[in-house]
MDTraj code that builds the backbone (N, CA, C; nanometers):
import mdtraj as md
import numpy as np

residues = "UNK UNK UNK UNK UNK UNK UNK UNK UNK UNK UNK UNK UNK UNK UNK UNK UNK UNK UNK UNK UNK UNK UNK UNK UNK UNK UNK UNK UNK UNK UNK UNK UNK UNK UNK UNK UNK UNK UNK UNK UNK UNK UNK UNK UNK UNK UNK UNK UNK UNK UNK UNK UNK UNK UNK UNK UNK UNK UNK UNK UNK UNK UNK UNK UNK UNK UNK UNK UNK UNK UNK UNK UNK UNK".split()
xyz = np.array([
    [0.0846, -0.1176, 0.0000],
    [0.0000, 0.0000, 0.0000],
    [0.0892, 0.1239, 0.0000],
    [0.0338, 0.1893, -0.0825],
    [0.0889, 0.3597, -0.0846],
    [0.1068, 0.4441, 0.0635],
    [0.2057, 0.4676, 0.0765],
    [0.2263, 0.5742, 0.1889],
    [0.1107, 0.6643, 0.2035],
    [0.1096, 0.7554, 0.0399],
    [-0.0131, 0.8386, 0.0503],
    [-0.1672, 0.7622, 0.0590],
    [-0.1420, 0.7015, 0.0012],
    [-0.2802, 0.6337, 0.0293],
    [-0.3625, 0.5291, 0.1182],
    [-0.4625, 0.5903, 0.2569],
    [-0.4662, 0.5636, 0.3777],
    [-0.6085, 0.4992, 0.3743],
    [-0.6650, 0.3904, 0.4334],
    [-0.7966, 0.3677, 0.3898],
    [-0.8346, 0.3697, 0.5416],
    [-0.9495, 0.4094, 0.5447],
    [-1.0064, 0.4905, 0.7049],
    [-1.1693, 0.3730, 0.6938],
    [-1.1743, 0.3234, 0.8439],
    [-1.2606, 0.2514, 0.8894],
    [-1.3754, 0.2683, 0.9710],
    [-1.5017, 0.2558, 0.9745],
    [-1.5837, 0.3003, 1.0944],
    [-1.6479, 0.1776, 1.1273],
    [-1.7180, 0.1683, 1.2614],
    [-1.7765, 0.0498, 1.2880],
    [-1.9338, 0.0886, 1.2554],
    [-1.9731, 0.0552, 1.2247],
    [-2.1360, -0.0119, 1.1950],
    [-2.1743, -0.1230, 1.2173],
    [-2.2939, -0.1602, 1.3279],
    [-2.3701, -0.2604, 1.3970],
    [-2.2334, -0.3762, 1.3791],
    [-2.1114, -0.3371, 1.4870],
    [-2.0249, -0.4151, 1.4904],
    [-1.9481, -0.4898, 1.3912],
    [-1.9820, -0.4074, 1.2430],
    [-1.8313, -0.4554, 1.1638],
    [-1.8094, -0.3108, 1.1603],
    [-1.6760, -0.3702, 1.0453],
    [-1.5956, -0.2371, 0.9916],
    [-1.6067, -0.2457, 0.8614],
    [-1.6195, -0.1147, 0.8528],
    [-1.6773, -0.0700, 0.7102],
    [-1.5806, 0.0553, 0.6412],
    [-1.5416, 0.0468, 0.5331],
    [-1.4404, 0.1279, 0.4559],
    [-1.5200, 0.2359, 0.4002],
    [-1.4778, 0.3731, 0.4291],
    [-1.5024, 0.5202, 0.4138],
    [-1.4466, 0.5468, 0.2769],
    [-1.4290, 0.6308, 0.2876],
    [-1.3797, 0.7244, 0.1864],
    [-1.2802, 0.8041, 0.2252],
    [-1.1971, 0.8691, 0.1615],
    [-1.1187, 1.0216, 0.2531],
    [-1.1849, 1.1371, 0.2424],
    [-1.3103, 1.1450, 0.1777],
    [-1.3776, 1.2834, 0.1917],
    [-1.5130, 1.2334, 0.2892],
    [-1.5740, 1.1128, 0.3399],
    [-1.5778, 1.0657, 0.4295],
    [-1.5135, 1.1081, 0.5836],
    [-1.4073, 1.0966, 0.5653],
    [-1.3123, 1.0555, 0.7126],
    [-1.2861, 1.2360, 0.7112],
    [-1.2846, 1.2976, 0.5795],
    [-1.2362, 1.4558, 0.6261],
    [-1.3383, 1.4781, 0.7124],
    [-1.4493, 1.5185, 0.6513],
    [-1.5773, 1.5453, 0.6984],
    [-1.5952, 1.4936, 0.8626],
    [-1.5715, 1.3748, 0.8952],
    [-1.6012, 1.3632, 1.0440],
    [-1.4412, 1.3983, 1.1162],
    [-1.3231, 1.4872, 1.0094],
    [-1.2722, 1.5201, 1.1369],
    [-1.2850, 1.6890, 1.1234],
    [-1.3529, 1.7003, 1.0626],
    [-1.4109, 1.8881, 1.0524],
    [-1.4782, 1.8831, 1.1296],
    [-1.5967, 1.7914, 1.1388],
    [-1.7284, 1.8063, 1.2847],
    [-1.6101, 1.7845, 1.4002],
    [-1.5156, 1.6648, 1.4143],
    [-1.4596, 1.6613, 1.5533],
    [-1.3940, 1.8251, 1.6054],
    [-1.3280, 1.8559, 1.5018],
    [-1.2882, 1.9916, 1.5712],
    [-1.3884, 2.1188, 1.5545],
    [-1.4804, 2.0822, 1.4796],
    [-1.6093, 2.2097, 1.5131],
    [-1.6524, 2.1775, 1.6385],
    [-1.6596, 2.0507, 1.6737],
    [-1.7528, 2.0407, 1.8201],
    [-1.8982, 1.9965, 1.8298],
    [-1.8958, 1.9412, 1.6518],
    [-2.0633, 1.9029, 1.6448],
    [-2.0416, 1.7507, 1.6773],
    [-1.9260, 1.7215, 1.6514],
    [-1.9138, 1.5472, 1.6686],
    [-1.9591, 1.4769, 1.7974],
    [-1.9271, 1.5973, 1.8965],
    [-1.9151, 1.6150, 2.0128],
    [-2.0704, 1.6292, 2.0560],
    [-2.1235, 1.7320, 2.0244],
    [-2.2602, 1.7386, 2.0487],
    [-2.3287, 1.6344, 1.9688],
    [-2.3012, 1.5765, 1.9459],
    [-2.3995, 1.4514, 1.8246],
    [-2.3891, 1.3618, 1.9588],
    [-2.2663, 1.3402, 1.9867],
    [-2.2238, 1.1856, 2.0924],
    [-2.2892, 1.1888, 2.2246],
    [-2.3177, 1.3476, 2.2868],
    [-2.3732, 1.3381, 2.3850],
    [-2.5362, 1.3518, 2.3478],
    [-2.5811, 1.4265, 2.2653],
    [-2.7347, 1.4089, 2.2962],
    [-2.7823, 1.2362, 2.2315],
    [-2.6480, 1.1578, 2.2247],
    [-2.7450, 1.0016, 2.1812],
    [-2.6745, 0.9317, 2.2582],
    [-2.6169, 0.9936, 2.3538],
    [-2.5644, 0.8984, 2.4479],
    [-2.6604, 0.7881, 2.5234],
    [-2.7796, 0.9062, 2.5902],
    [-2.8479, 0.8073, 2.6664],
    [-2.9352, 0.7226, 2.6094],
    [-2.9568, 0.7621, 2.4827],
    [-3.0352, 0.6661, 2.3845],
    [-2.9476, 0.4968, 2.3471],
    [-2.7745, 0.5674, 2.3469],
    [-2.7223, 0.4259, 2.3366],
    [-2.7082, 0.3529, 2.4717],
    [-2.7460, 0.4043, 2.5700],
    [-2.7277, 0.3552, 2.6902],
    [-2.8034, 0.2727, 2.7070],
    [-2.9147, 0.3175, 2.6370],
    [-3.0463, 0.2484, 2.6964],
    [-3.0607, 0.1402, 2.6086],
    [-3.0297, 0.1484, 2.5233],
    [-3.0201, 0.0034, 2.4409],
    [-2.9293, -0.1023, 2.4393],
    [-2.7885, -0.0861, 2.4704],
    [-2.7136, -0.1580, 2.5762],
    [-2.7745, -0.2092, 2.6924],
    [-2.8486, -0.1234, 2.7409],
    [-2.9008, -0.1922, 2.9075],
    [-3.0266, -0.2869, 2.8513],
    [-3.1142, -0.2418, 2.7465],
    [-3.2332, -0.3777, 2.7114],
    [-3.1413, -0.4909, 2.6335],
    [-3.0457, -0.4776, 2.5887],
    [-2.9785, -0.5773, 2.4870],
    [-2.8916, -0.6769, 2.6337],
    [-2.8738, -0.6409, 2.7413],
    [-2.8067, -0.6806, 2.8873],
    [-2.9577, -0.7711, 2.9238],
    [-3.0600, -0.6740, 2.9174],
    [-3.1652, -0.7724, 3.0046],
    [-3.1841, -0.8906, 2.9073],
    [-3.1889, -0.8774, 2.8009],
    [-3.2354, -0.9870, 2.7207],
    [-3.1095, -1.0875, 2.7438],
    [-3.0550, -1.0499, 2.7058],
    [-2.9308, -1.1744, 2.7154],
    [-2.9377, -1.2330, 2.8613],
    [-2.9452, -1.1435, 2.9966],
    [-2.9487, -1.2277, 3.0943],
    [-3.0915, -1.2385, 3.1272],
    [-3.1823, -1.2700, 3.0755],
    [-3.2782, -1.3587, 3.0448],
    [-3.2729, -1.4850, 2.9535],
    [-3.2011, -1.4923, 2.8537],
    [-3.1353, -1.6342, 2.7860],
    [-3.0698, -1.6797, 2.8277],
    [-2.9619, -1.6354, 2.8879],
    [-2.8536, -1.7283, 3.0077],
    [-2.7856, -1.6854, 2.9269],
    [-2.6973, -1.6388, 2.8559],
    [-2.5629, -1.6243, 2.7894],
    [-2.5279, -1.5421, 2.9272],
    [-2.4169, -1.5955, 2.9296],
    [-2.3326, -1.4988, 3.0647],
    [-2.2979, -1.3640, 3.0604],
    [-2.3013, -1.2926, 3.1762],
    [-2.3116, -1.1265, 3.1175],
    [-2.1669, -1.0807, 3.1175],
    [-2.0580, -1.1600, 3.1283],
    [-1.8650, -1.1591, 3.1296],
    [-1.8873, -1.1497, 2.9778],
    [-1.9268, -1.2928, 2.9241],
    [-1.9245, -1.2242, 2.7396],
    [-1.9310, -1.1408, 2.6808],
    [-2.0522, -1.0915, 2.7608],
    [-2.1411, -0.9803, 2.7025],
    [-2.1109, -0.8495, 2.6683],
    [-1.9912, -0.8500, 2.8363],
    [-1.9300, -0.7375, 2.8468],
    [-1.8605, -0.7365, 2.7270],
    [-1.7652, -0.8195, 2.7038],
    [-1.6257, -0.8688, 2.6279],
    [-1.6929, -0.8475, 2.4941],
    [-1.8148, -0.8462, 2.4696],
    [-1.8665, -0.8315, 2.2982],
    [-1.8862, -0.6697, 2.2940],
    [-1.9841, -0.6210, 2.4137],
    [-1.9928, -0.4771, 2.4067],
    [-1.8733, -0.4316, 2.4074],
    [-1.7507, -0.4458, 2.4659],
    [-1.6480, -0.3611, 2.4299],
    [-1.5266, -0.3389, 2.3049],
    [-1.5912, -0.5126, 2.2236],
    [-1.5184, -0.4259, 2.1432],
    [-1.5442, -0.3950, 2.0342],
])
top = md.Topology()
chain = top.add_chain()
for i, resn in enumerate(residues, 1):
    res = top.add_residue(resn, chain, resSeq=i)
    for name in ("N", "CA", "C"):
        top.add_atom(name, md.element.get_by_symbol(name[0]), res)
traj = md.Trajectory(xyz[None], top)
């Protein structure tokens, strides 16, 4: 692979998925405008909360919630 040429990754519903570089500019213009920032917190508690029903369900099937952790994190 080319020095200059860098291929940039994002996760979506836990894969990785290949961008673009006018893609990857774009979300690092919002990171230093500060909208990236405001995007992450007003859906924070929305992702919270779906982590915590995706927790009850699983420890309602018995899959152990050590996995669970170990899948949510990475």
């Amino acid at each position: 692979m080319d020095k200059d040429k860098r291929e940039y990754f994002v996760y979506v519903r836990g894969k990785t998925v290949l961008v673009s570089e006018e893609i990857h500019q774009n979300y690092l213009k919002r990171k230093t405008s500060g909208k990236q920032k405001e995007y992450e917190e007003r859906y924070k508690t929305r992702r919270e909360w779906k982590k915590q029903e995706k927790l009850k369900v699983l420890k309602s099937t018995g899959i152990p919630v050590c996995e669970m952790q170990s899948l949510l994190t990475e």
